[in-house]
Backbone bond lengths (Angstrom), bond angles and torsions (degrees), N, CA, C in turn:
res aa  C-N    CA-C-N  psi(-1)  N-CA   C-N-CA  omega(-1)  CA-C   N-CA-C  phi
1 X - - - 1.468 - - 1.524 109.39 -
2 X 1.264 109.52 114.91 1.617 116.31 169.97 1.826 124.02 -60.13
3 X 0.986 113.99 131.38 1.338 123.08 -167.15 1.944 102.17 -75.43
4 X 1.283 131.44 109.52 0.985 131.50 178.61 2.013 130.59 -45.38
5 X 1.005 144.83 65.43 1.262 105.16 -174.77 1.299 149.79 -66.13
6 X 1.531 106.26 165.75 1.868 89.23 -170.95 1.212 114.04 -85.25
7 X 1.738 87.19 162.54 1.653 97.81 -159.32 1.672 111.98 -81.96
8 X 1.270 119.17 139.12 1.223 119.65 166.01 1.307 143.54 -18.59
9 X 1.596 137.81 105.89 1.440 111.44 -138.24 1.850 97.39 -89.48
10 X 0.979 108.33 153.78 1.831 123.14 -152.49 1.635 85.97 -102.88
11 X 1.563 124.50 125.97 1.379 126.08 168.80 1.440 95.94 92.51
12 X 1.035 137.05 13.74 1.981 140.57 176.13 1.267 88.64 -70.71
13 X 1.369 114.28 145.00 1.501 127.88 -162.39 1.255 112.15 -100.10
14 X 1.884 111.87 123.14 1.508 116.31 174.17 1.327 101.90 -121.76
15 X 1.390 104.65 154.84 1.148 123.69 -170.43 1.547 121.31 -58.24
16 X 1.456 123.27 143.06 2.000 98.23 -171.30 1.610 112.41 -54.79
17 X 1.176 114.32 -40.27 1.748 135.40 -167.53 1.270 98.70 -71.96
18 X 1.470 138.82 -53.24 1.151 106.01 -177.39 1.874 129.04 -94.70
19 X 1.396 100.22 4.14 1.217 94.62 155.24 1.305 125.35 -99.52
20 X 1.440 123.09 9.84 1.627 110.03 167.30 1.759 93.60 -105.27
21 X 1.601 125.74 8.87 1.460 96.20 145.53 1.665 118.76 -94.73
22 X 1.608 122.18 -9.20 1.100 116.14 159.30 1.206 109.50 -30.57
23 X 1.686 121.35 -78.55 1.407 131.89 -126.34 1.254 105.50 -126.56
24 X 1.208 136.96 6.29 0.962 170.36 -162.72 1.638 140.18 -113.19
25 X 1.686 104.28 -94.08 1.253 121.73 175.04 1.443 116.24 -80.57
26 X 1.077 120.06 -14.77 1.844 125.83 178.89 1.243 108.93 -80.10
27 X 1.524 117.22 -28.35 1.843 108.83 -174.82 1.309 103.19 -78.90
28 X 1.710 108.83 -46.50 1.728 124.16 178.66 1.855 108.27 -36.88
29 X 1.169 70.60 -58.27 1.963 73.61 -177.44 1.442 113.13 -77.16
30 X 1.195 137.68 -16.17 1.396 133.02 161.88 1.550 117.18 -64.24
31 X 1.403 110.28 -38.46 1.311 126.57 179.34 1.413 111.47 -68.67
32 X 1.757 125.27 -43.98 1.238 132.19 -173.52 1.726 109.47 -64.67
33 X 1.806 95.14 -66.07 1.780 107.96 178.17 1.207 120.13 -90.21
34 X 1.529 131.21 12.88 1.382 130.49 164.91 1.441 114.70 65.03
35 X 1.593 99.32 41.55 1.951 102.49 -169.24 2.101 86.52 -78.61
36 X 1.741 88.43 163.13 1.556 91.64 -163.56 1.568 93.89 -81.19
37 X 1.543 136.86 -33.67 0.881 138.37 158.58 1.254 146.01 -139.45
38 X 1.276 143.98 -138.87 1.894 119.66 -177.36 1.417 102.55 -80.05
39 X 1.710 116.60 -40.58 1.466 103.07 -163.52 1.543 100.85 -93.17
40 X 1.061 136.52 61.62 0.907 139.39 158.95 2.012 94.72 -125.40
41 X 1.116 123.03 -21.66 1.729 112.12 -165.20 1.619 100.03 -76.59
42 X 1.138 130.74 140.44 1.347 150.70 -174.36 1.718 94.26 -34.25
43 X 1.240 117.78 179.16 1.490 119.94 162.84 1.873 109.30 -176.50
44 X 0.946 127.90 147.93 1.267 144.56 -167.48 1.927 114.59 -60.10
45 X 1.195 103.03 89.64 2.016 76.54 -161.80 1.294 97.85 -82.75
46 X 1.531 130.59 -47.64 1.302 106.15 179.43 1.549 113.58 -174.43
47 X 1.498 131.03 144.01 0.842 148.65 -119.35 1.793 89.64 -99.84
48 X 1.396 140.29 129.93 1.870 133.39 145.70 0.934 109.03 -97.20
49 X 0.978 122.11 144.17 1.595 157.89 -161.92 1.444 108.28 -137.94
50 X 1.642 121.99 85.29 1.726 121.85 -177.12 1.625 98.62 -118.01
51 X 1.086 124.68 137.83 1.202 154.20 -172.04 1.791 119.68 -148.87
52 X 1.516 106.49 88.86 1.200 113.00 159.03 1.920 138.61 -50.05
53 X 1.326 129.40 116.19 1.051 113.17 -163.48 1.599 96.00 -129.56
54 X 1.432 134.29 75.46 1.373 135.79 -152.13 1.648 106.82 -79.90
55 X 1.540 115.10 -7.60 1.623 105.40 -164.34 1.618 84.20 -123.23
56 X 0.953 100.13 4.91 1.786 86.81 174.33 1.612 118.37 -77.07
57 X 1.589 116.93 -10.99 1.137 144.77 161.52 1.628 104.33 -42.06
58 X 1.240 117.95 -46.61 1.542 122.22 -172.24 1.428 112.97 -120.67
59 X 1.770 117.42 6.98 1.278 102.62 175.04 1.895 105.70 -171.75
60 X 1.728 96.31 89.93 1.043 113.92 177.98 1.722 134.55 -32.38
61 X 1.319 82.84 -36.42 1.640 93.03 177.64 2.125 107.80 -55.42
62 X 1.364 94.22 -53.86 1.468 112.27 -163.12 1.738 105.28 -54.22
63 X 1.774 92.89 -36.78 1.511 103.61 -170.27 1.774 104.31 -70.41
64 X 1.040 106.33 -27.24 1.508 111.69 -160.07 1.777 103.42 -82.47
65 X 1.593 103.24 -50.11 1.171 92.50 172.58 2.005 118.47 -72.50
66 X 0.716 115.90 -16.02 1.570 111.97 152.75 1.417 123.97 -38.74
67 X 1.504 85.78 -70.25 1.723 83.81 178.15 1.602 135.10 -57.01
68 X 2.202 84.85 -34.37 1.448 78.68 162.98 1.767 138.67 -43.94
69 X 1.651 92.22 -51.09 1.647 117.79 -178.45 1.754 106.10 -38.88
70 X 1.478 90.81 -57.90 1.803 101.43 -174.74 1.569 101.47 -50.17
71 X 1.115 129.73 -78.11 1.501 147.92 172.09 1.473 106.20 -1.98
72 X 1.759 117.70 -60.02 0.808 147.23 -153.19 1.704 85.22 -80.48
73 X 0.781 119.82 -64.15 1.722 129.77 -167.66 1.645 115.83 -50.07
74 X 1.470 83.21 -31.75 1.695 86.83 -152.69 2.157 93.39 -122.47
75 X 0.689 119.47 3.50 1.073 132.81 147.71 1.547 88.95 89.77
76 X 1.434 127.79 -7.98 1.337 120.37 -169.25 1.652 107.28 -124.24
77 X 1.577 122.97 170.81 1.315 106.35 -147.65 1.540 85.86 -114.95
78 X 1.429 116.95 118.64 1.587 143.03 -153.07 1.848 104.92 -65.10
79 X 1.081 123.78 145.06 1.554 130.27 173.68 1.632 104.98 -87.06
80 X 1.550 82.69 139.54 1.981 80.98 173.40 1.693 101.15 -87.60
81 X 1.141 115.43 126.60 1.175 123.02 132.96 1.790 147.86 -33.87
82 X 0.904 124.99 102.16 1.967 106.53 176.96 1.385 90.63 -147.17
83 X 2.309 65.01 165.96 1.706 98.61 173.97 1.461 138.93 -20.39
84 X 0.844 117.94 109.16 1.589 102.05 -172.47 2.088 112.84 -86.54
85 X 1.342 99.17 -9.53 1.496 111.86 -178.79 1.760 92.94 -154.71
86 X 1.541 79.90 170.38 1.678 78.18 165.55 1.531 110.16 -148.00
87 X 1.521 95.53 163.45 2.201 121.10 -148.10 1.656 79.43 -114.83
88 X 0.668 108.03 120.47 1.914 134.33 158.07 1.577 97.80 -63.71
89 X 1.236 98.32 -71.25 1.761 95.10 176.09 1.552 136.64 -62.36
90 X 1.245 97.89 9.82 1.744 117.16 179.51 1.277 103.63 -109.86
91 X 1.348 110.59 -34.91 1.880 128.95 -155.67 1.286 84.59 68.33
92 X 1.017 131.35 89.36 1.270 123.85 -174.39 2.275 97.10 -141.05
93 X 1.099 130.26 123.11 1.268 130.46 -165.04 1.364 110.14 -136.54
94 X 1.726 112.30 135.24 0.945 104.78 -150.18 1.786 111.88 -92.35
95 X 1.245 126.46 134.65 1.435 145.81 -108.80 1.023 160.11 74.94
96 X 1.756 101.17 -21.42 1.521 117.98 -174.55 1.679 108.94 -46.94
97 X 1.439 148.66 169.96 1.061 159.82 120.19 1.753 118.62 -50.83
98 X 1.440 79.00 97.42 1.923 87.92 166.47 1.350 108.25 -125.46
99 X 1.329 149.27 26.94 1.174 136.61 171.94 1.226 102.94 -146.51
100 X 1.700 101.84 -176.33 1.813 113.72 -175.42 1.902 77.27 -146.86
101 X 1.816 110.48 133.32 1.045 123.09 159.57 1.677 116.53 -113.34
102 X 1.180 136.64 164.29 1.402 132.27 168.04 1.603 83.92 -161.39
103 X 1.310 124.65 154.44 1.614 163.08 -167.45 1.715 109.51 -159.26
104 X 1.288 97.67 93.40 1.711 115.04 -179.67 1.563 99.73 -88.84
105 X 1.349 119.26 152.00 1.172 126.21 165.79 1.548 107.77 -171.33
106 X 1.370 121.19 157.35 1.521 131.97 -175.56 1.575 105.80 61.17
107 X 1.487 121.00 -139.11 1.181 126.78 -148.35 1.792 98.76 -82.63
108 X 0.933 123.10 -4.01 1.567 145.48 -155.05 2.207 86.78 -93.69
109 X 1.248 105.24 -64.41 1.141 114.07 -153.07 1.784 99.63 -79.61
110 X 1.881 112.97 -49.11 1.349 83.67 179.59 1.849 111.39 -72.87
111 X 1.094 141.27 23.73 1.302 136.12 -170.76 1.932 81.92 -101.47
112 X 1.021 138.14 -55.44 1.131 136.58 164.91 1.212 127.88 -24.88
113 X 1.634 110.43 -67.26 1.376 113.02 166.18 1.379 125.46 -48.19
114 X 1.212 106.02 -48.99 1.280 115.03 172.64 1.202 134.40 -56.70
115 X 1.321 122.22 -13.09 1.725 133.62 178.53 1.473 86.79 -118.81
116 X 0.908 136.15 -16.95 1.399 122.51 162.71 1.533 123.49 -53.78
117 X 1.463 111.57 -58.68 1.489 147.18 168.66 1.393 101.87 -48.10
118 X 1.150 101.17 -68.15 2.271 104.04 -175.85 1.250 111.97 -81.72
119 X 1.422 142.35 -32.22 1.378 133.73 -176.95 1.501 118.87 -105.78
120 X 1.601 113.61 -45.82 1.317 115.15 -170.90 1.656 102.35 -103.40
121 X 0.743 148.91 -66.72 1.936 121.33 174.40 1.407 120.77 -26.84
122 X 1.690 123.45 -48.15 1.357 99.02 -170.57 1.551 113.54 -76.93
123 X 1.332 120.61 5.48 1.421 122.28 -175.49 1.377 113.79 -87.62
124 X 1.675 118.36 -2.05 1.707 115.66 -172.55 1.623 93.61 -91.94
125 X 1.377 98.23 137.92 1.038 112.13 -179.36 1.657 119.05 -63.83
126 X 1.381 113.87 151.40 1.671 96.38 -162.39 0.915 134.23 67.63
127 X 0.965 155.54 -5.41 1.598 165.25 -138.31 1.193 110.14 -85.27
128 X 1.871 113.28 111.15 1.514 98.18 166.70 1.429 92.28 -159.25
129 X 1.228 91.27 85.62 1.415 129.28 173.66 1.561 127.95 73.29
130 X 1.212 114.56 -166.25 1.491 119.61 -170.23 1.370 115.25 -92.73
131 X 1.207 142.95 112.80 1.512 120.38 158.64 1.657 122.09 -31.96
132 X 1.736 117.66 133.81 1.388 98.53 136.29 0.909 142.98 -104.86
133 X 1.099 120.47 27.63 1.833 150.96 165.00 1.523 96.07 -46.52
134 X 1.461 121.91 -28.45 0.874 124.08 -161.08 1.274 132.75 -78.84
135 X 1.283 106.69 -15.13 1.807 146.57 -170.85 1.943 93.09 -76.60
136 X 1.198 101.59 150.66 1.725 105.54 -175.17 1.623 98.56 -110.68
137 X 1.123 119.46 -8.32 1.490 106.56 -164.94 1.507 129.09 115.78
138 X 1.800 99.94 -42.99 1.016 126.87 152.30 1.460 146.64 -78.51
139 X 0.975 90.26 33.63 1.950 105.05 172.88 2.002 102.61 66.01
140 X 1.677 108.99 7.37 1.527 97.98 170.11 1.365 97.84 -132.09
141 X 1.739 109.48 153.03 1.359 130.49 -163.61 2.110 103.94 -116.58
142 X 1.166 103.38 138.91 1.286 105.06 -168.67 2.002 91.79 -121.83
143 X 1.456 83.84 122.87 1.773 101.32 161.65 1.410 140.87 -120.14
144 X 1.326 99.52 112.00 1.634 101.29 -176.85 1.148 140.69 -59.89
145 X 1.335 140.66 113.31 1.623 104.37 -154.93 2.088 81.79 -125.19
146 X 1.514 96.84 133.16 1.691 101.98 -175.58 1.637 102.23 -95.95
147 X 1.224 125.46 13.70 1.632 115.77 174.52 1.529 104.99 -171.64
148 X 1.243 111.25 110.50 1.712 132.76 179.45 1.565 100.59 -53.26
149 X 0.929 119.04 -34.38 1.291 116.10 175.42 1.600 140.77 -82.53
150 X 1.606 95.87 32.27 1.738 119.22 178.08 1.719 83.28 -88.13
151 X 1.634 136.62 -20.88 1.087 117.95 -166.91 1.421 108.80 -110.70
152 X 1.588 119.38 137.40 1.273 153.61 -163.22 1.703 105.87 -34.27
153 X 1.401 88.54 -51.19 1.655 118.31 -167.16 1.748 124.13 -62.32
154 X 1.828 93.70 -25.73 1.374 112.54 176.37 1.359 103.32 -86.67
155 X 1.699 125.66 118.04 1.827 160.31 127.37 1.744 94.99 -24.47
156 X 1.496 110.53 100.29 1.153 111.82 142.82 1.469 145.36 -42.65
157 X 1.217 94.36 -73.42 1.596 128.37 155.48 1.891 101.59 -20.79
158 X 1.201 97.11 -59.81 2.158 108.18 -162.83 1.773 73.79 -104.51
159 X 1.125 170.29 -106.92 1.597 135.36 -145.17 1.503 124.75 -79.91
160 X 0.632 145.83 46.18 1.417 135.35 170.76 1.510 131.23 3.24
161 X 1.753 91.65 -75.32 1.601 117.94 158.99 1.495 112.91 -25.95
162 X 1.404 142.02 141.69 1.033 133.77 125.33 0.988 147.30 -89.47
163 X 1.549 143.85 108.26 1.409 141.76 -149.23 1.920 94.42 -106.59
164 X 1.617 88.28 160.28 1.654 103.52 -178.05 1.518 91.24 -114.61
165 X 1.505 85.30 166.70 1.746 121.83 -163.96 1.136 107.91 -118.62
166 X 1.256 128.54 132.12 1.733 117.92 154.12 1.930 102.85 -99.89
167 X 1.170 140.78 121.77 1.393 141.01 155.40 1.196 108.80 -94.71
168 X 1.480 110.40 115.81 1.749 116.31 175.64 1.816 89.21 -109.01
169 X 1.736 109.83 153.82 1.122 106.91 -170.61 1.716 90.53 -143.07
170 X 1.036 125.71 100.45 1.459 159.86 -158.65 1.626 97.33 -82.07
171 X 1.468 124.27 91.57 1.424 124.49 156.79 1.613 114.83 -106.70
172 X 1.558 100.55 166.92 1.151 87.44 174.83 1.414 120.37 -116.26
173 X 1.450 115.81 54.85 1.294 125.09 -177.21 1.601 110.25 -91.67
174 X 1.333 104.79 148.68 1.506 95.91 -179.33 1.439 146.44 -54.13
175 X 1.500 88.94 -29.23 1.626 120.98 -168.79 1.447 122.27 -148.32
176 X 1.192 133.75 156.44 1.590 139.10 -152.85 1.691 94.09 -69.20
177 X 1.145 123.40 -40.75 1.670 125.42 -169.75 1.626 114.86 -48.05
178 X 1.760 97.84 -55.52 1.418 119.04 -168.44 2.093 94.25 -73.02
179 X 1.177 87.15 -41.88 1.894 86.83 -173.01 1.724 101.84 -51.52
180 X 1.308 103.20 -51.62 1.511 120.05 -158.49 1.909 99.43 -48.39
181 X 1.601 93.63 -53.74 1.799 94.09 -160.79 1.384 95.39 -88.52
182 X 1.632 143.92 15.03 1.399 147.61 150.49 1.496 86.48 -55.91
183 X 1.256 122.02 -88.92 1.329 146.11 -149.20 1.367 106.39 -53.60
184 X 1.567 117.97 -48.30 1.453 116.26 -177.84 1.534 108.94 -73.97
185 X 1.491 118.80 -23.87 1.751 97.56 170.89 1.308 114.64 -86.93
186 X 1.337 121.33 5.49 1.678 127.18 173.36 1.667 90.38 -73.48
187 X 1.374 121.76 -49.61 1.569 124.40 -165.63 1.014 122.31 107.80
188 X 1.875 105.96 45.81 1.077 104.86 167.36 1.282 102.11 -108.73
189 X 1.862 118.52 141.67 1.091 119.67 -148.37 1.605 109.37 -114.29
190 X 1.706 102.08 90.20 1.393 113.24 -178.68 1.421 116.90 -69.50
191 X 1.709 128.69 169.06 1.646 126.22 -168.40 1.650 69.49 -86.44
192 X 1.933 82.81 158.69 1.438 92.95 -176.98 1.836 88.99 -99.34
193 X 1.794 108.74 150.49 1.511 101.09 167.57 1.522 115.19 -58.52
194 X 1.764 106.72 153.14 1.180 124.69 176.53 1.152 96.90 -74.73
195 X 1.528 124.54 143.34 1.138 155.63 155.56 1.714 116.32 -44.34
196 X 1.771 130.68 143.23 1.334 115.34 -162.88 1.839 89.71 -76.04
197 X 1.499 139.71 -10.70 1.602 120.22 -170.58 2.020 86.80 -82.79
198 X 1.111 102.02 -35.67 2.031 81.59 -170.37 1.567 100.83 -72.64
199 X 1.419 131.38 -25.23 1.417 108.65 156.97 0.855 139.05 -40.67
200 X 1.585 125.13 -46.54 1.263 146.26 -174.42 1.299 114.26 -83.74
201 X 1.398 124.70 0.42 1.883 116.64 176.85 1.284 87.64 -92.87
């Protein structure tokens, strides 16, 4: 007698983002670039998370609550970064802790994107839209973010300071085009090109 297994539990929780590229964003993009089938359409491998922390070098407290902040942001608990040599003229020694790393991936990363998209973009001031300057060539797009505190999660009051972000977002599409319209049916909300009459004023 064969031992039954259990059945799959029905309503197990996926993330909003990656099931509207299930069912969703894979036909869109088959339809756009004429891929021969799904696993061939680009897909998101995984999310960086870089966070510079330059005075944490001389004052643990500051560094620690950083990381906390990141942690907090990114739902995962951030890598220290260090020196790899050391600058006399920095005081800078080699080991110290100057950075905050995080590497999102799976259900972790689109939950990221996704509160990225709905909570922390519409909060930068000015905002009208994304560079794609930002794209490397290589089917991944790098975003700057100049104040940690576009996100919900960051205590004024307990940071004051505002620290910057680098978000690199790692696809595996060949080229900036295919990366670009991955990313824009996720909802990330790039400037749309100017039109050839606003060239011409």
């Amino acid at each position: 007698m064969t031992e039954k297994k259990p059945a799959a539990q029905s309503g197990a929780y996926v993330p909003r983002l990656k099931e509207a590229y299930k069912n969703v964003i894979v036909a869109e993009m088959m339809q756009r670039h004429g891929y021969a089938n799904p696993f061939a359409v680009p897909r998101l491998r995984n999310i960086v998370v870089n966070m510079g922390v330059s005075e944490g070098k001389d004052n643990v407290q500051v560094f620690d609550a950083a990381r906390g902040e990141l942690g907090v942001i990114t739902g995962q608990l951030p890598r220290i970064c260090r020196a790899k040599k050391s600058i006399s003229n920095f005081k800078l020694r080699e080991g110290m802790p100057i950075g905050l790393k995080v590497t999102l991936r799976g259900d972790r990363m689109f939950e990221f994107l996704d509160h990225l998209i709905s909570m922390a973009i519409p909060r930068i001031r000015d905002f009208r839209g994304l560079d794609a300057a930002g794209f490397d060539g290589q089917g991944n797009f790098n975003l700057g973010i100049l104040e940690h505190h576009i996100f919900p999660e960051v205590n004024l009051e307990k940071s004051p300071k505002a620290r910057g972000m680098n978000i690199s977002f790692v696809t595996s599409g060949a080229d900036a085009s295919s990366a670009k319209d991955l990313l824009q049916l996720l909802g990330m909300p790039f400037k749309k090109p100017k039109d050839k009459d606003d060239r011409d004023d």
